[in-house]
C-alpha positions in Angstrom: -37.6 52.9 100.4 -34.2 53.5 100.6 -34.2 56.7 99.1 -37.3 57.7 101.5 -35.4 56.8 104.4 -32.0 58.4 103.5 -34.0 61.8 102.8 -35.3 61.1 106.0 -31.8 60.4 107.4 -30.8 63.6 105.8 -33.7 65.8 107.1 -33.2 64.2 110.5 -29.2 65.5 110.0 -31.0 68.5 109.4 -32.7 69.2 112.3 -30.1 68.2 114.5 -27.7 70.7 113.5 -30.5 73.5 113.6 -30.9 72.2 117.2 -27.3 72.5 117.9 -26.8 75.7 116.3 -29.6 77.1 118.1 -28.3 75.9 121.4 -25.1 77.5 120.6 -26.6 80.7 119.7 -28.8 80.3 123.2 -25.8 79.7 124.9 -24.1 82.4 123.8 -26.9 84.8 124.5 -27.5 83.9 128.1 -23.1 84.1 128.6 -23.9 87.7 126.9 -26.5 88.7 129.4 -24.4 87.2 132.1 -21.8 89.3 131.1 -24.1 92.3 130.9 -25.4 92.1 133.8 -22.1 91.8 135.7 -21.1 94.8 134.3 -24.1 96.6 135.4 -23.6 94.9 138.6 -20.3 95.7 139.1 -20.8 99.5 137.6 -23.3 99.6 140.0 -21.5 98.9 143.2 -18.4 101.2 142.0 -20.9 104.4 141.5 -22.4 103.6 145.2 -18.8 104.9 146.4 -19.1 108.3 144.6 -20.5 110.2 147.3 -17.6 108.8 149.5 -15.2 110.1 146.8 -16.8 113.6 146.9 -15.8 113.8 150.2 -12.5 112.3 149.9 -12.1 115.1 146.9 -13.3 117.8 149.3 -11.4 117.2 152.4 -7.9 116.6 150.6 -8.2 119.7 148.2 -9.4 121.4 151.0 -6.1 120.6 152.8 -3.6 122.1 150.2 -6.1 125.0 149.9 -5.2 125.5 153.2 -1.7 125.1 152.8 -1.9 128.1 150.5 -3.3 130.2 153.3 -1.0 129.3 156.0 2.3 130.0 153.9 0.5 133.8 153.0 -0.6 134.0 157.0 2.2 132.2 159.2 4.8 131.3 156.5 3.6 127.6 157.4 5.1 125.2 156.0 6.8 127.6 154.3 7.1 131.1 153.5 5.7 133.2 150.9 8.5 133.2 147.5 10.7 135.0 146.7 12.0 135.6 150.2 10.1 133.5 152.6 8.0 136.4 154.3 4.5 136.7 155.1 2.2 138.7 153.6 1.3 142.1 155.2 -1.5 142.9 156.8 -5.4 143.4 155.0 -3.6 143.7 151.6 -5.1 141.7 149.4 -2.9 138.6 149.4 -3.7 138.8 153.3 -7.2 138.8 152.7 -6.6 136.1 150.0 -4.7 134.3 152.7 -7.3 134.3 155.5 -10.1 133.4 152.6 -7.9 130.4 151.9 -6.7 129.4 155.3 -10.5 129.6 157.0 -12.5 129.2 154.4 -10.4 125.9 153.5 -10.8 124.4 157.2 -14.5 125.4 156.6 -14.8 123.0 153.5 -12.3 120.8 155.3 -14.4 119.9 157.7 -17.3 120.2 155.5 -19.2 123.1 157.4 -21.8 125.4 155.5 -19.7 123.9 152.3 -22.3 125.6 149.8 -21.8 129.0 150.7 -18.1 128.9 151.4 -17.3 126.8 148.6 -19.1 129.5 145.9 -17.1 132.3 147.9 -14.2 130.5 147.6 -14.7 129.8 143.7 -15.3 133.7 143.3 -11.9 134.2 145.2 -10.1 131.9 142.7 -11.6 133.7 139.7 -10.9 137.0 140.5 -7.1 135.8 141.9 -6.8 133.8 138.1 -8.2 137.1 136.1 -6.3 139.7 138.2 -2.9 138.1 138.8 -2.6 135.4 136.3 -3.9 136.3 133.0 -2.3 139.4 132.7 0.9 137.0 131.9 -1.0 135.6 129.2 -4.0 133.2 128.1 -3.0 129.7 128.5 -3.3 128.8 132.7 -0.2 126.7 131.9 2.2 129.8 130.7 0.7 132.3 133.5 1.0 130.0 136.6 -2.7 130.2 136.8 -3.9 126.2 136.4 -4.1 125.8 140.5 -6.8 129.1 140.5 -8.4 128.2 137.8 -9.1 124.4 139.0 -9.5 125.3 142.6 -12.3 128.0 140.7 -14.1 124.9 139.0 -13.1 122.3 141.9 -14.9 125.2 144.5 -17.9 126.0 142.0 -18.8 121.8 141.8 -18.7 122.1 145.4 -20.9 125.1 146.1 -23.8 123.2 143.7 -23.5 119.3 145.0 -22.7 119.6 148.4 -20.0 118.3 150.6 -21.0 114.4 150.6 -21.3 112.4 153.5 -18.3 112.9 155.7 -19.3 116.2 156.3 -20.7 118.5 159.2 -23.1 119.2 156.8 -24.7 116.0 156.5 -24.3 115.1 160.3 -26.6 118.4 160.7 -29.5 117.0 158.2 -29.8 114.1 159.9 
């Protein structure tokens, strides 16, 4: 009888640990989806902000676009290297200039972005390809990295739109 209730004893033992071992693998399971679904939670919230970040992109590139056009137009805040000057009339630096000064308070704002922003992204290509590759291939070696990001920054632009703190999006209301 013994024997009968020590296996018993033993099988009991058994089960108990199963038991335990089961609630620790349960318990570890629900922290997991706990876990999970914070992440998703919190992944969540921090993607709701990326149409405010669009904008925020647009309006402060925009701005030292600008900055670009006002040196070449008014030698604002400064004038055009090597000798501070301005550039002279409807020559093509001018015409650069006035794309980059107007067409950057356009996207500024965020005012018929799409069109601007794919004119503007043609401007930068043909600015990288005319006056900056001639020096050589690498963007880094030719001065050319602020055309050719202001040419990818400009196309991204002229496909999504400039976001909600725009003109644009005031109008589609």
């Amino acid at each position: 009888m013994r024997e009968l209730e020590k296996g018993s004893l033993e099988l009991q033992n058994e089960r108990k640990n199963e038991m335990i071992g089961t609630q620790n693998l349960d318990h570890l399971e629900t922290q997991k989806d706990e876990h999970m679904r914070g992440r998703t939670k919190n992944a969540s919230r921090w993607s709701a902000w990326a149409p405010y970040f669009q904008s925020m992109l647009r309006i402060v590139a925009a701005f030292m676009f600008m900055l670009a056009g006002t040196m070449k137009l008014f030698a604002f805040p400064a004038g055009m290297p090597p000798n501070g000057g301005t550039a002279q009339f409807m020559t093509q630096i001018w015409i650069g200039g006035v794309l980059e000064a107007f067409g950057g308070a356009l996207l500024l704002l965020g005012w018929f972005t799409r069109p601007v922003a794919f004119l503007l992204a043609g401007e930068m290509a043909v600015a990288y390809f005319q006056f900056h590759f001639p020096g050589g291939y690498w963007p880094i070696l030719n001065g050319g990295m602020p055309a050719v990001l202001y040419c990818f920054v400009w196309l991204y632009f002229s496909a999504a739109g400039a976001g909600p703190w725009s003109i644009d999006a005031r109008r589609k209301k």
